[in-house]
Biotite code that builds the C-alpha atoms (Angstrom):
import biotite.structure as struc

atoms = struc.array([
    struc.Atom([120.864, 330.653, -127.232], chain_id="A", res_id=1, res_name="UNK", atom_name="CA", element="C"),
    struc.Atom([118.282, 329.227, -124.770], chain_id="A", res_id=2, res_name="UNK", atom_name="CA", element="C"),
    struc.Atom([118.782, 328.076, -121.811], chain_id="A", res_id=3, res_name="UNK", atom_name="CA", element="C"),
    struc.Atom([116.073, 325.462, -120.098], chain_id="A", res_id=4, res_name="UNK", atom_name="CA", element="C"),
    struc.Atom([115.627, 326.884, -116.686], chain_id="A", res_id=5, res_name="UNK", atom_name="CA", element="C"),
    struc.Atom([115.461, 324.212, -113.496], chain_id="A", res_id=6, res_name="UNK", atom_name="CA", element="C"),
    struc.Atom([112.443, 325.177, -112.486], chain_id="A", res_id=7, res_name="UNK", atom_name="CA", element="C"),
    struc.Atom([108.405, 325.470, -113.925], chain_id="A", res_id=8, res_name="UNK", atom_name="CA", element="C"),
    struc.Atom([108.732, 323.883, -116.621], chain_id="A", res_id=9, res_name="UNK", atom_name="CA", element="C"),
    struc.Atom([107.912, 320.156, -115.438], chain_id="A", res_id=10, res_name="UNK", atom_name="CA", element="C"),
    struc.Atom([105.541, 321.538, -112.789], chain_id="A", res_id=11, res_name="UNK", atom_name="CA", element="C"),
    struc.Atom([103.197, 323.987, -115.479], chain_id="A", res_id=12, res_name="UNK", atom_name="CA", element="C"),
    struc.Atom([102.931, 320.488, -117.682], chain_id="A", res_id=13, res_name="UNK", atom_name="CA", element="C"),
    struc.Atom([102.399, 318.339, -114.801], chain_id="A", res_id=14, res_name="UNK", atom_name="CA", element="C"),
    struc.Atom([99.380, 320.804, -114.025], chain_id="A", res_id=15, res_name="UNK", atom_name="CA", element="C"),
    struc.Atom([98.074, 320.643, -117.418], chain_id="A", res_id=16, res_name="UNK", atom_name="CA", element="C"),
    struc.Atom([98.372, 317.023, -117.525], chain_id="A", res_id=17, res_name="UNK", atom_name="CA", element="C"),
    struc.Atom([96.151, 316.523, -114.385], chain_id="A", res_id=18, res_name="UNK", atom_name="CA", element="C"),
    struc.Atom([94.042, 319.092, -115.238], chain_id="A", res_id=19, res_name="UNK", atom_name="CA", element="C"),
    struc.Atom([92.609, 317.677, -118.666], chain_id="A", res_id=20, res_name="UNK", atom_name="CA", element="C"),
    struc.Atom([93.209, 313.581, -117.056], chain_id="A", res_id=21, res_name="UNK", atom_name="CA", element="C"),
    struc.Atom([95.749, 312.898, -119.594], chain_id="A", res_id=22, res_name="UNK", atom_name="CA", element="C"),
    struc.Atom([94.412, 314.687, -122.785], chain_id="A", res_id=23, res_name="UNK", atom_name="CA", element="C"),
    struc.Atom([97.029, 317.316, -122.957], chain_id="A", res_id=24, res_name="UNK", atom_name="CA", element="C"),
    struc.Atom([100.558, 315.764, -122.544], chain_id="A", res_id=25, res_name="UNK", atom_name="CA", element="C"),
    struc.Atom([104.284, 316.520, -122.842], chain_id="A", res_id=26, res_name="UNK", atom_name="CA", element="C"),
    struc.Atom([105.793, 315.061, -126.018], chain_id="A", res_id=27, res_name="UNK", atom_name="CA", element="C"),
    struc.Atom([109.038, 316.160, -126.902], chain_id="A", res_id=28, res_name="UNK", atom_name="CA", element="C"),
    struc.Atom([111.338, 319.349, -127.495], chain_id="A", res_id=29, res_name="UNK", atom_name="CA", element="C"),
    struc.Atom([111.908, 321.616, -130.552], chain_id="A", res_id=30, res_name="UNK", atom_name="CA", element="C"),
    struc.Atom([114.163, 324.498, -131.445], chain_id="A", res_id=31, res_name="UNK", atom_name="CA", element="C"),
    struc.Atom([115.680, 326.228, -134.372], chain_id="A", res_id=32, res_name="UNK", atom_name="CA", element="C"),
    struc.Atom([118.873, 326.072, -136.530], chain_id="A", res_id=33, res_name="UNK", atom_name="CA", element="C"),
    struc.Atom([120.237, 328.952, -138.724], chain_id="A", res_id=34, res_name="UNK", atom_name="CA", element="C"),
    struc.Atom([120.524, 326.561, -141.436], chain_id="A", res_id=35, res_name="UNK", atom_name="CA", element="C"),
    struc.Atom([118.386, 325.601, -144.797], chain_id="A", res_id=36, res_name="UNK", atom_name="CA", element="C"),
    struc.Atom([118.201, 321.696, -143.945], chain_id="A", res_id=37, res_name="UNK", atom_name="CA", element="C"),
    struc.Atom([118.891, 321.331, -139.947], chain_id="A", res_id=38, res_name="UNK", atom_name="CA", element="C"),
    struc.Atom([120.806, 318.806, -137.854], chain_id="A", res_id=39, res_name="UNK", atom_name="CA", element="C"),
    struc.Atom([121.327, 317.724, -134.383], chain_id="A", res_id=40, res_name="UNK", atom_name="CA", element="C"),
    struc.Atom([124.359, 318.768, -133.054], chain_id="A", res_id=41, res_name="UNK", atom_name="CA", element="C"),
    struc.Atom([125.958, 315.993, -130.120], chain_id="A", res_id=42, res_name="UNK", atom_name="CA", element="C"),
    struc.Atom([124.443, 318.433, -127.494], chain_id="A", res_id=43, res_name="UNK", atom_name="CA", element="C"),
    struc.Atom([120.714, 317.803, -129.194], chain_id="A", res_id=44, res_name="UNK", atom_name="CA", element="C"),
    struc.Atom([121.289, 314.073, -129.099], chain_id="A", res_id=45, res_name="UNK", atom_name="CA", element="C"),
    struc.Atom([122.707, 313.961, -125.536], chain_id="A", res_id=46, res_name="UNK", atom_name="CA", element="C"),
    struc.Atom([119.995, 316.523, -124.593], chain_id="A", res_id=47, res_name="UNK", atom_name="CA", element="C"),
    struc.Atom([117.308, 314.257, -126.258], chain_id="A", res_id=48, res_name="UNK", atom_name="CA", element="C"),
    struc.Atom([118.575, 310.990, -125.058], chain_id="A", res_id=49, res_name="UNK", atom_name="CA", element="C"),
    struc.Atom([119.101, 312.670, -121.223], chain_id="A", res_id=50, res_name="UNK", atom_name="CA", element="C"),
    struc.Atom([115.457, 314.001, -121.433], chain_id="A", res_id=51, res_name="UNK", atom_name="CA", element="C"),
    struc.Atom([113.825, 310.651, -122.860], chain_id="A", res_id=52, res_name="UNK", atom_name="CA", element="C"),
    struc.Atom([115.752, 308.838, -120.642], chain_id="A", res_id=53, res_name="UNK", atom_name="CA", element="C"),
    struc.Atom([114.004, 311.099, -117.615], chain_id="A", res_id=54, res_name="UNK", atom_name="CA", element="C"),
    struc.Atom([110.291, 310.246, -118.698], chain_id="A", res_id=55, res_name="UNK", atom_name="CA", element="C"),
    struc.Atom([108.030, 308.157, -116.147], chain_id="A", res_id=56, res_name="UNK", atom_name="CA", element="C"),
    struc.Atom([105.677, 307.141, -118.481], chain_id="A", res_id=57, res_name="UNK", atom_name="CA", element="C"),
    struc.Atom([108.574, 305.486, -120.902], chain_id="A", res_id=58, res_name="UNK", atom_name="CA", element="C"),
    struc.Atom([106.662, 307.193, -124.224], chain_id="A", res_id=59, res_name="UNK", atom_name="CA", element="C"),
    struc.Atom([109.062, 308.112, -126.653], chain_id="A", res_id=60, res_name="UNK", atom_name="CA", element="C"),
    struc.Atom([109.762, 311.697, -126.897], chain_id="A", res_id=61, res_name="UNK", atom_name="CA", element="C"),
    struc.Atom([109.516, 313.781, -130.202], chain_id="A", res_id=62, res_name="UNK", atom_name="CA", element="C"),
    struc.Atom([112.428, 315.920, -131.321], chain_id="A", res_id=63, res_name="UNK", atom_name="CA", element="C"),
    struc.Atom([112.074, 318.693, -133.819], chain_id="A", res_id=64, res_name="UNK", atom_name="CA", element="C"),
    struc.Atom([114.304, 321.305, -134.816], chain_id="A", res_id=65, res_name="UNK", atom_name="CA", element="C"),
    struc.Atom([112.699, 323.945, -136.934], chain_id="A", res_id=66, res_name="UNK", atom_name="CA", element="C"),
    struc.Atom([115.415, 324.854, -140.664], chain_id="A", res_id=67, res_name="UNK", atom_name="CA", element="C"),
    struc.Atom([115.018, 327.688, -142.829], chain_id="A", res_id=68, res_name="UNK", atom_name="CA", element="C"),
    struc.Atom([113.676, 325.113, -145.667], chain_id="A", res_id=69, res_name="UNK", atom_name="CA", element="C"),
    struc.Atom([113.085, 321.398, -143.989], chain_id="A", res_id=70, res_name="UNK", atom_name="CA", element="C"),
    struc.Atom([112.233, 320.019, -140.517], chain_id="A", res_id=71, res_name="UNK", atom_name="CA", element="C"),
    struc.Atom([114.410, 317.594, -138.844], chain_id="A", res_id=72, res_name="UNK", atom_name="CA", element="C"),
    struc.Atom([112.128, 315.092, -136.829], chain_id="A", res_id=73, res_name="UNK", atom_name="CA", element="C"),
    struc.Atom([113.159, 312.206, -134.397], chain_id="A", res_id=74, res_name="UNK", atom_name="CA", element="C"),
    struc.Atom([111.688, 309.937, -132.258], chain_id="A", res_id=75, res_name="UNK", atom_name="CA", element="C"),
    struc.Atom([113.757, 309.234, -129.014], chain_id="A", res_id=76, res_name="UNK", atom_name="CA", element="C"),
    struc.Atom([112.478, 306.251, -127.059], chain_id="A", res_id=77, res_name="UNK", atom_name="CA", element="C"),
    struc.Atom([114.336, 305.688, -123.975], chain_id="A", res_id=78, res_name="UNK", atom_name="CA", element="C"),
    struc.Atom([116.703, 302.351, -124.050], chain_id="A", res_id=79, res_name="UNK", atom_name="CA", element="C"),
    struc.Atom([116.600, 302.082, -127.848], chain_id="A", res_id=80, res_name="UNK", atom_name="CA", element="C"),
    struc.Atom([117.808, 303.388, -131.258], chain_id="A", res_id=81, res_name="UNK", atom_name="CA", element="C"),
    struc.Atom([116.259, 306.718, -131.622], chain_id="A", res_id=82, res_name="UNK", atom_name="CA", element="C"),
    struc.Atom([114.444, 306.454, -135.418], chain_id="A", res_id=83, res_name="UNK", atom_name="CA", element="C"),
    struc.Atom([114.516, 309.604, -137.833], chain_id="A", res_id=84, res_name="UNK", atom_name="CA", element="C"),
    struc.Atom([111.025, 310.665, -139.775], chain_id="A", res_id=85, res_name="UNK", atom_name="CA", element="C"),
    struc.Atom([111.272, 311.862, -142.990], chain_id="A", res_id=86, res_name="UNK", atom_name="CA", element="C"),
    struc.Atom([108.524, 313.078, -145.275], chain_id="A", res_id=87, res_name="UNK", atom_name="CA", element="C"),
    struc.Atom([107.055, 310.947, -147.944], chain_id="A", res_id=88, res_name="UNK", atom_name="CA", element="C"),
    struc.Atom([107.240, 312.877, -151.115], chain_id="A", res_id=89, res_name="UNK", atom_name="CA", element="C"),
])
């Protein structure tokens, strides 16, 4: 289980945001799931939603969670449909 802490976290990216004007940026959250081909669970997609929601520059946010076989990747723009990526085979 992980738990995102209240504090640091915005601040150390914030730094390194200023620090290279813009070059090296926040853009989304990953994790794992225990499982061969992985998907969000209603606390990923409220999480995702909550923390695209919070972003002052409006970007969408990237959301990848890390399977024992496959990737699951979203894009989560705040205000509309979030839009799954899948691989091209």
């Amino acid at each position: 289980m992980f738990e995102r802490m209240q504090y640091g976290h915005e601040s150390i990216a914030q730094s390194r945001w200023v620090a290279t004007h813009g070059t090296i940026r926040y853009l989304g959250e990953w994790h794992t799931h225990p499982e061969d081909d992985p998907y969000p669970s209603g606390l990923d997609i409220s999480e995702w939603d909550r923390l695209a929601g919070n972003r002052k520059d409006n970007r969408p946010q990237l959301a990848v969670i890390v399977g024992r076989k496959s990737l699951y990747v979203e894009l989560v723009p705040n205000m509309e449909p979030n839009i799954v990526l899948t691989p091209i085979d």
